[in-house]
N, C-alpha and C positions, 0 to 999 in steps of 0.2 A: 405469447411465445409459441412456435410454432413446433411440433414433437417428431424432430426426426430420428430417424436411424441411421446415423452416416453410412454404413456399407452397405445399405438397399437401397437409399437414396444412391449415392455414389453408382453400382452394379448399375442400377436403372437407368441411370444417365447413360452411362457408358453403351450400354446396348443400346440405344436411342442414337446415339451418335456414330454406330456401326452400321447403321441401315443407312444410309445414305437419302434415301425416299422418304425417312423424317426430316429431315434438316431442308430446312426452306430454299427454291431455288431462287438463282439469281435473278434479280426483276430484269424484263426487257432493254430497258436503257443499258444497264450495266453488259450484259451480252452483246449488244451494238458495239459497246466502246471497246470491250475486250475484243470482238472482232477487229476492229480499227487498229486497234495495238497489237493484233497480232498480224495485220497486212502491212509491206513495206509501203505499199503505193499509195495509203491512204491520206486523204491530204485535211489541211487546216477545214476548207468547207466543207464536207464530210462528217468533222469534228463540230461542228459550229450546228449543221443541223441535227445531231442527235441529241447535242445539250437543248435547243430548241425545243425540240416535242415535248419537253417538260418546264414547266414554269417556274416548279419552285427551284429547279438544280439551275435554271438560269439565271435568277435574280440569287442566288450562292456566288457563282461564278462572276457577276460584276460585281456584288458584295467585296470579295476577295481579292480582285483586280484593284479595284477603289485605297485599299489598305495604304495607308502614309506610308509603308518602307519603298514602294513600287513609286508613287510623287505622282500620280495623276488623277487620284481622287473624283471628285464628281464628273471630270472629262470624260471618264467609262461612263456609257449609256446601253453598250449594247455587247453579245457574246464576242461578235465577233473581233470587237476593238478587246474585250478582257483578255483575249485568245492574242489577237496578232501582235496588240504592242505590249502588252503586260508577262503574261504567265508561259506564252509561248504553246506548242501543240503537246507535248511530252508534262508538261506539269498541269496544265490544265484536261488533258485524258485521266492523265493516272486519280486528280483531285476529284475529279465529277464521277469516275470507277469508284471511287471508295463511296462517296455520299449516293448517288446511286444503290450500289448495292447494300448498304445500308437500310434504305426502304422499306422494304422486304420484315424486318426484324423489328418487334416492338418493345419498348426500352420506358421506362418513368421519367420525365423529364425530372426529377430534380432530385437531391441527396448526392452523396460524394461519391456513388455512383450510375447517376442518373446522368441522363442524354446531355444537356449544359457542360456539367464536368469531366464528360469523358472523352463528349466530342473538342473541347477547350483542351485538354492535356494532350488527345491527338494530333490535334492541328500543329501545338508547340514542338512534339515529339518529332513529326513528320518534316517540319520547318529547318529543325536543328540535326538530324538524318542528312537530310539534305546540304547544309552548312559542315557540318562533317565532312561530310564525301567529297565535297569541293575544295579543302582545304587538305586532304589525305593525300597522305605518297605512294598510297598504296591503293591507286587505282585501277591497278591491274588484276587485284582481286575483286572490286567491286565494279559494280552498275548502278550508276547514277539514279536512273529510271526505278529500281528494284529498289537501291535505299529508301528512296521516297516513298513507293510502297507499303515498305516494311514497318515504316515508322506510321504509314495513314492506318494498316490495318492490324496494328499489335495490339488493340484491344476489342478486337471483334469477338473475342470469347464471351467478353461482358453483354454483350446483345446479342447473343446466339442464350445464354444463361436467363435470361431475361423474359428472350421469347417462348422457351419452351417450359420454364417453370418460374411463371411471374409471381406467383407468392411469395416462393421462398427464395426467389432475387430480392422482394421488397425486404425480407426479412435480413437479407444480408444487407443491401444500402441501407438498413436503418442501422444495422454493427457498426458498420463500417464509418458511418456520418454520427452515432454516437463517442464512436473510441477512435478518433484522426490518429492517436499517437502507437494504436497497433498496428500489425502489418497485416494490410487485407489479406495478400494471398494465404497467410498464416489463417486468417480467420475463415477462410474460403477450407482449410484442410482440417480445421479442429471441427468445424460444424458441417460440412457437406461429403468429406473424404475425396472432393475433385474442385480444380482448380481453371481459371480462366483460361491458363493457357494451353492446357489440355484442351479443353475444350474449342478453342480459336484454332487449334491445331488440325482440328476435324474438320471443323467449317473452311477450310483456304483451301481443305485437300477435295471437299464435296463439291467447293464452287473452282474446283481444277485450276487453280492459280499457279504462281509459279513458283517453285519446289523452293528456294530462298525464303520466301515467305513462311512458308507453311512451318522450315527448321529453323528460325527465326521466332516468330510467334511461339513454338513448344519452348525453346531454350531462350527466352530471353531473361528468365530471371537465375541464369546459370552461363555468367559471360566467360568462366573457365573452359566452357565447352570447344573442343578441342577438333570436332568432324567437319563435316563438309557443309560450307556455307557457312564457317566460323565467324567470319569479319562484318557479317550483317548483325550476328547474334550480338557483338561485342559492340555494335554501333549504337543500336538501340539501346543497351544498356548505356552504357554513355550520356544518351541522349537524356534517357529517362533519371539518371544521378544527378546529373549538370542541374536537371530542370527542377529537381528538387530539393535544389538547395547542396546539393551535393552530398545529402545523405544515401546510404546506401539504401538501394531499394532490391535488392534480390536477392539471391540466394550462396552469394558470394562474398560476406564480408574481408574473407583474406586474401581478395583482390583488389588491390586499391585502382582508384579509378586513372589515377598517372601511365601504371602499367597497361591500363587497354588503351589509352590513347598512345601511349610507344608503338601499342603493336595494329593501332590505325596510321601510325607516322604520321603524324599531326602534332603541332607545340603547344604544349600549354596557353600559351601567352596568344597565340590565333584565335585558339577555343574558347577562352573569357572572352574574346572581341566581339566573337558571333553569338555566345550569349547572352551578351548584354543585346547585341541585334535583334533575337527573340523576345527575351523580357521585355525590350520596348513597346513591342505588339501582344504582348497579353489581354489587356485587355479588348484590343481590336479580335483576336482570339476569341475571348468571351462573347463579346458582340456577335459573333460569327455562328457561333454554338450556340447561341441562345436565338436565333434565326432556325436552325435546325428544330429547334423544339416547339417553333410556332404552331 
Protein backbone atom coordinates (compact mmCIF):
# COMPACT_ATOMS: atom_id res chain seq x y z
CA UNK A 1 0.00 0.00 0.00
CA UNK A 2 1.40 3.03 -1.17
CA UNK A 3 1.80 6.21 1.86
CA UNK A 4 0.32 9.09 0.58
CA UNK A 5 -0.51 12.45 1.68
CA UNK A 6 -3.55 13.51 -0.24
CA UNK A 7 -2.94 17.46 -0.18
CA UNK A 8 0.70 17.17 -1.34
CA UNK A 9 0.11 14.68 -3.43
CA UNK A 10 -3.15 16.56 -4.87
CA UNK A 11 -0.91 20.50 -4.63
CA UNK A 12 1.65 18.56 -6.65
CA UNK A 13 -0.37 17.43 -9.31
CA UNK A 14 -2.03 20.62 -9.65
CA UNK A 15 1.11 22.63 -10.11
CA UNK A 16 2.30 20.02 -12.60
CA UNK A 17 -0.64 20.51 -14.72
CA UNK A 18 -0.35 24.57 -14.60
CA UNK A 19 2.84 24.42 -16.35
CA UNK A 20 1.61 23.46 -19.43
CA UNK A 21 5.53 22.16 -20.66
CA UNK A 22 4.82 19.19 -18.28
CA UNK A 23 1.87 17.77 -19.90
CA UNK A 24 2.85 15.85 -23.01
CA UNK A 25 2.38 17.35 -26.36
CA UNK A 26 0.31 16.19 -29.12
CA UNK A 27 1.89 13.49 -31.24
CA UNK A 28 2.43 14.50 -34.88
CA UNK A 29 -0.40 12.70 -36.44
CA UNK A 30 -3.00 14.16 -34.26
CA UNK A 31 -1.78 17.98 -35.24
CA UNK A 32 -1.98 16.92 -38.87
CA UNK A 33 -5.75 15.95 -38.40
CA UNK A 34 -6.43 18.84 -36.09
CA UNK A 35 -5.03 20.95 -38.77
CA UNK A 36 -7.33 19.15 -41.40
CA UNK A 37 -10.33 19.80 -39.04
CA UNK A 38 -9.49 23.05 -38.69
CA UNK A 39 -9.21 23.87 -42.66
CA UNK A 40 -12.64 23.98 -44.65
CA UNK A 41 -10.92 22.90 -47.81
CA UNK A 42 -9.55 19.87 -46.66
CA UNK A 43 -10.52 17.00 -48.35
CA UNK A 44 -11.18 13.04 -47.90
CA UNK A 45 -7.46 12.27 -49.47
CA UNK A 46 -5.78 14.39 -47.33
CA UNK A 47 -7.56 12.59 -44.57
CA UNK A 48 -6.66 9.11 -46.00
CA UNK A 49 -3.05 10.02 -46.08
CA UNK A 50 -2.37 11.18 -42.65
CA UNK A 51 -4.11 8.02 -41.28
CA UNK A 52 -1.67 6.30 -43.67
CA UNK A 53 1.79 7.29 -42.24
CA UNK A 54 0.75 5.32 -39.44
CA UNK A 55 0.02 1.75 -39.40
CA UNK A 56 -1.32 0.79 -36.33
CA UNK A 57 -4.13 3.95 -36.59
CA UNK A 58 -4.75 2.38 -39.96
CA UNK A 59 -5.49 -1.01 -39.44
CA UNK A 60 -7.90 0.77 -36.07
CA UNK A 61 -9.67 2.56 -38.76
CA UNK A 62 -10.57 -0.60 -40.95
CA UNK A 63 -10.96 -2.47 -37.84
CA UNK A 64 -13.72 -0.02 -37.11
CA UNK A 65 -15.29 0.30 -40.50
CA UNK A 66 -15.46 -3.60 -40.60
CA UNK A 67 -17.85 -3.61 -37.30
CA UNK A 68 -21.53 -5.61 -38.14
CA UNK A 69 -23.58 -2.34 -37.44
CA UNK A 70 -21.91 -0.51 -40.67
CA UNK A 71 -22.71 -4.38 -42.90
CA UNK A 72 -19.56 -4.44 -44.86
CA UNK A 73 -17.23 -6.33 -42.80
CA UNK A 74 -14.28 -7.94 -44.48
CA UNK A 75 -15.14 -5.92 -47.88
CA UNK A 76 -13.03 -3.04 -45.92
CA UNK A 77 -9.49 -3.57 -46.91
CA UNK A 78 -8.22 -0.41 -47.02
CA UNK A 79 -8.41 3.58 -45.20
CA UNK A 80 -9.58 4.81 -47.79
CA UNK A 81 -12.84 2.54 -48.57
CA UNK A 82 -13.15 2.72 -44.25
CA UNK A 83 -13.18 6.62 -44.82
CA UNK A 84 -15.49 7.01 -48.15
CA UNK A 85 -18.16 4.21 -47.70
CA UNK A 86 -18.31 3.55 -44.16
CA UNK A 87 -17.38 6.29 -41.34
CA UNK A 88 -17.36 9.21 -43.78
CA UNK A 89 -14.57 12.19 -43.38
CA UNK A 90 -16.06 14.01 -39.98
CA UNK A 91 -16.26 10.67 -37.88
CA UNK A 92 -13.47 9.00 -39.03
CA UNK A 93 -10.99 12.67 -38.32
CA UNK A 94 -12.51 13.17 -35.08
CA UNK A 95 -12.08 8.83 -34.29
CA UNK A 96 -8.29 8.63 -35.56
CA UNK A 97 -7.70 12.57 -33.48
CA UNK A 98 -8.57 10.89 -30.41
CA UNK A 99 -6.60 7.41 -30.89
CA UNK A 100 -3.81 9.44 -32.16
CA UNK A 101 -3.38 11.69 -29.58
CA UNK A 102 -3.83 9.09 -27.29
CA UNK A 103 -0.11 7.77 -28.17
CA UNK A 104 1.56 10.25 -26.54
CA UNK A 105 0.31 8.93 -22.86
CA UNK A 106 1.25 5.74 -21.33
CA UNK A 107 -1.60 3.82 -19.63
CA UNK A 108 -1.44 -0.30 -18.02
CA UNK A 109 -3.31 -2.28 -20.43
CA UNK A 110 -5.48 -4.00 -18.10
CA UNK A 111 -7.59 -3.52 -14.41
CA UNK A 112 -10.90 -1.57 -14.57
CA UNK A 113 -8.96 1.20 -15.41
CA UNK A 114 -6.50 -0.02 -17.64
CA UNK A 115 -6.25 0.82 -21.63
CA UNK A 116 -8.93 -2.40 -22.62
CA UNK A 117 -11.51 -0.90 -20.34
CA UNK A 118 -11.27 2.56 -20.83
CA UNK A 119 -10.80 2.60 -24.29
CA UNK A 120 -14.07 -0.03 -24.57
CA UNK A 121 -16.39 2.35 -22.36
CA UNK A 122 -15.06 5.36 -24.65
CA UNK A 123 -15.86 3.94 -27.78
CA UNK A 124 -19.45 2.93 -26.36
CA UNK A 125 -19.69 6.53 -24.71
CA UNK A 126 -18.59 8.38 -27.98
CA UNK A 127 -21.05 5.91 -30.19
CA UNK A 128 -24.02 6.71 -27.92
CA UNK A 129 -23.00 10.84 -27.84
CA UNK A 130 -23.24 10.55 -31.19
CA UNK A 131 -26.77 8.55 -31.25
CA UNK A 132 -28.03 11.22 -28.93
CA UNK A 133 -27.33 14.13 -30.93
CA UNK A 134 -28.92 12.59 -33.83
CA UNK A 135 -32.08 11.82 -32.36
CA UNK A 136 -32.21 15.45 -30.25
CA UNK A 137 -34.52 18.49 -30.93
CA UNK A 138 -32.20 20.42 -29.81
CA UNK A 139 -29.68 20.66 -32.41
CA UNK A 140 -29.32 24.00 -32.36
CA UNK A 141 -27.52 24.00 -29.23
CA UNK A 142 -25.22 21.24 -30.35
CA UNK A 143 -22.43 20.15 -32.92
CA UNK A 144 -22.54 16.92 -34.16
CA UNK A 145 -18.73 16.72 -34.74
CA UNK A 146 -18.06 18.23 -30.93
CA UNK A 147 -20.55 15.52 -29.31
CA UNK A 148 -18.57 12.81 -30.73
CA UNK A 149 -15.62 14.39 -29.45
CA UNK A 150 -16.76 14.84 -26.19
CA UNK A 151 -17.75 11.52 -25.70
CA UNK A 152 -14.19 10.03 -27.57
CA UNK A 153 -12.18 12.24 -24.98
CA UNK A 154 -14.05 12.35 -21.45
CA UNK A 155 -11.72 10.13 -20.14
CA UNK A 156 -8.54 11.45 -21.02
CA UNK A 157 -7.76 12.42 -17.40
CA UNK A 158 -7.41 8.78 -16.82
CA UNK A 159 -4.26 8.61 -19.15
CA UNK A 160 -2.81 12.03 -18.58
CA UNK A 161 -3.07 10.38 -14.41
CA UNK A 162 -1.45 7.44 -15.61
CA UNK A 163 1.29 8.98 -17.58
CA UNK A 164 2.71 11.25 -15.20
CA UNK A 165 2.27 9.31 -11.89
CA UNK A 166 2.17 5.43 -12.85
CA UNK A 167 2.56 4.10 -9.49
CA UNK A 168 0.01 5.55 -7.91
CA UNK A 169 -2.45 5.13 -11.06
CA UNK A 170 -1.63 1.45 -10.54
CA UNK A 171 -2.42 1.74 -7.15
CA UNK A 172 -5.82 3.33 -7.81
CA UNK A 173 -6.71 0.54 -10.79
CA UNK A 174 -6.01 -2.03 -8.34
CA UNK A 175 -9.05 0.16 -5.79
CA UNK A 176 -10.83 0.63 -8.28
CA UNK A 177 -10.77 -3.28 -10.06
CA UNK A 178 -10.77 -4.59 -6.34
CA UNK A 179 -14.08 -2.54 -5.09
CA UNK A 180 -16.39 -2.43 -8.92
CA UNK A 181 -19.38 -1.52 -6.33
CA UNK A 182 -17.59 1.91 -5.09
CA UNK A 183 -17.43 4.98 -6.88
CA UNK A 184 -14.02 5.59 -8.47
CA UNK A 185 -14.27 9.21 -8.65
CA UNK A 186 -15.12 8.89 -4.89
CA UNK A 187 -12.16 6.93 -4.53
CA UNK A 188 -9.94 9.10 -6.74
CA UNK A 189 -11.00 12.07 -3.87
CA UNK A 190 -10.74 10.18 -0.53
CA UNK A 191 -7.01 8.90 -1.59
CA UNK A 192 -5.50 11.52 -4.08
CA UNK A 193 -7.57 14.80 -3.17
CA UNK A 194 -7.92 15.21 -7.33
CA UNK A 195 -9.84 13.72 -9.66
CA UNK A 196 -9.88 12.46 -13.47
CA UNK A 197 -11.80 15.11 -14.51
CA UNK A 198 -9.98 17.81 -13.20
CA UNK A 199 -7.29 16.61 -14.48
CA UNK A 200 -8.67 15.71 -18.41
CA UNK A 201 -9.64 19.37 -17.95
CA UNK A 202 -6.07 20.61 -18.20
CA UNK A 203 -5.00 18.29 -20.66
CA UNK A 204 -7.99 19.41 -23.66
CA UNK A 205 -7.09 23.00 -22.64
CA UNK A 206 -2.82 22.21 -23.12
CA UNK A 207 -3.65 20.33 -26.31
CA UNK A 208 -5.89 23.60 -27.38
CA UNK A 209 -9.09 21.78 -28.26
CA UNK A 210 -12.18 23.11 -28.41
CA UNK A 211 -13.61 24.95 -25.49
CA UNK A 212 -16.89 22.30 -25.39
CA UNK A 213 -14.70 19.75 -24.75
CA UNK A 214 -12.48 20.96 -22.09
CA UNK A 215 -16.25 22.29 -20.06
CA UNK A 216 -17.49 18.92 -20.79
CA UNK A 217 -14.67 16.77 -19.57
CA UNK A 218 -14.44 19.27 -16.00
CA UNK A 219 -18.45 18.87 -15.57
CA UNK A 220 -19.36 15.82 -16.65
CA UNK A 221 -20.02 14.17 -13.57
CA UNK A 222 -22.23 17.30 -12.41
CA UNK A 223 -25.04 17.21 -15.33
CA UNK A 224 -27.03 20.05 -13.16
CA UNK A 225 -24.46 22.35 -14.55
CA UNK A 226 -26.13 25.19 -15.69
CA UNK A 227 -23.11 27.42 -17.90
CA UNK A 228 -21.95 27.55 -20.99
CA UNK A 229 -21.76 24.47 -23.16
CA UNK A 230 -24.51 22.85 -20.84
CA UNK A 231 -25.91 20.41 -23.34
CA UNK A 232 -22.59 18.42 -24.11
CA UNK A 233 -22.21 18.29 -20.22
CA UNK A 234 -25.75 16.72 -19.99
CA UNK A 235 -25.10 14.48 -23.10
CA UNK A 236 -22.23 12.67 -21.69
CA UNK A 237 -23.79 12.17 -18.66
CA UNK A 238 -26.58 10.40 -20.43
CA UNK A 239 -24.60 8.55 -22.24
CA UNK A 240 -22.39 7.43 -19.52
CA UNK A 241 -25.88 6.33 -17.04
CA UNK A 242 -27.65 4.63 -20.08
CA UNK A 243 -24.37 2.64 -20.54
CA UNK A 244 -24.42 1.67 -17.18
CA UNK A 245 -27.02 0.09 -16.78
CA UNK A 246 -28.74 3.21 -15.80
CA UNK A 247 -27.18 3.63 -12.64
CA UNK A 248 -26.25 7.01 -11.65
CA UNK A 249 -22.72 7.58 -12.12
CA UNK A 250 -21.90 11.29 -11.00
CA UNK A 251 -22.36 13.61 -8.91
CA UNK A 252 -26.09 14.16 -9.37
CA UNK A 253 -28.14 11.79 -7.90
CA UNK A 254 -31.22 14.28 -7.60
CA UNK A 255 -31.21 14.49 -11.25
CA UNK A 256 -32.98 11.71 -12.80
CA UNK A 257 -31.85 10.79 -16.05
CA UNK A 258 -35.56 11.29 -17.77
CA UNK A 259 -35.19 15.02 -16.88
CA UNK A 260 -31.70 15.45 -18.93
CA UNK A 261 -33.08 13.77 -21.78
CA UNK A 262 -36.38 16.41 -21.68
CA UNK A 263 -33.80 18.83 -21.71
CA UNK A 264 -31.70 17.03 -24.83
CA UNK A 265 -35.46 16.68 -26.55
CA UNK A 266 -35.03 13.35 -27.27
CA UNK A 267 -37.96 10.34 -26.20
CA UNK A 268 -37.31 7.94 -23.95
CA UNK A 269 -38.65 5.29 -26.22
CA UNK A 270 -35.83 6.47 -29.28
CA UNK A 271 -33.08 6.39 -26.48
CA UNK A 272 -33.65 2.53 -25.34
CA UNK A 273 -33.61 1.86 -29.32
CA UNK A 274 -30.18 3.29 -29.84
CA UNK A 275 -29.02 1.56 -26.81
CA UNK A 276 -29.80 -1.52 -27.50
CA UNK A 277 -27.77 -0.34 -30.99
CA UNK A 278 -24.64 0.07 -28.72
CA UNK A 279 -24.97 -2.76 -26.48
CA UNK A 280 -25.17 -4.87 -29.72
CA UNK A 281 -21.55 -3.78 -30.45
CA UNK A 282 -19.89 -4.16 -27.00
CA UNK A 283 -18.16 -6.61 -27.54
CA UNK A 284 -16.95 -5.50 -31.17
CA UNK A 285 -16.05 -2.58 -28.69
CA UNK A 286 -13.83 -4.66 -26.66
CA UNK A 287 -12.32 -6.22 -29.76
CA UNK A 288 -11.37 -2.76 -30.71
CA UNK A 289 -9.87 -1.75 -27.39
CA UNK A 290 -8.02 -4.67 -26.94
CA UNK A 291 -6.24 -3.97 -30.41
CA UNK A 292 -5.31 -0.58 -28.84
CA UNK A 293 -3.48 -2.40 -26.25
CA UNK A 294 -1.51 -4.70 -28.46
Amino acid sequence: MLNINKKEFSQNFRNILQQTGQIPPLPETARELIRLRNNVDSNLTQLVDVIEKDPGLSAFVIKYARMSVFGYGERIVAVHQAVSLVLGFNTALNLSMSIAASGCLRLPNHGALGRVCIWSQTLECAAMCRELYQLSGAKRLLNGDIAYLCGLFHNFGYLLFAHLYPQEFSYLNDLVTRYPDQDARALQLQVFGITHDTIGMYLIKAWDLPEEIAVTVAEQHFPDYSGKHAMYVKLVAVANRLLQNETVVDGCPYVDTVTLMNDLEVSESSVMKALGKIRDCQQEFHTLAQSLAA
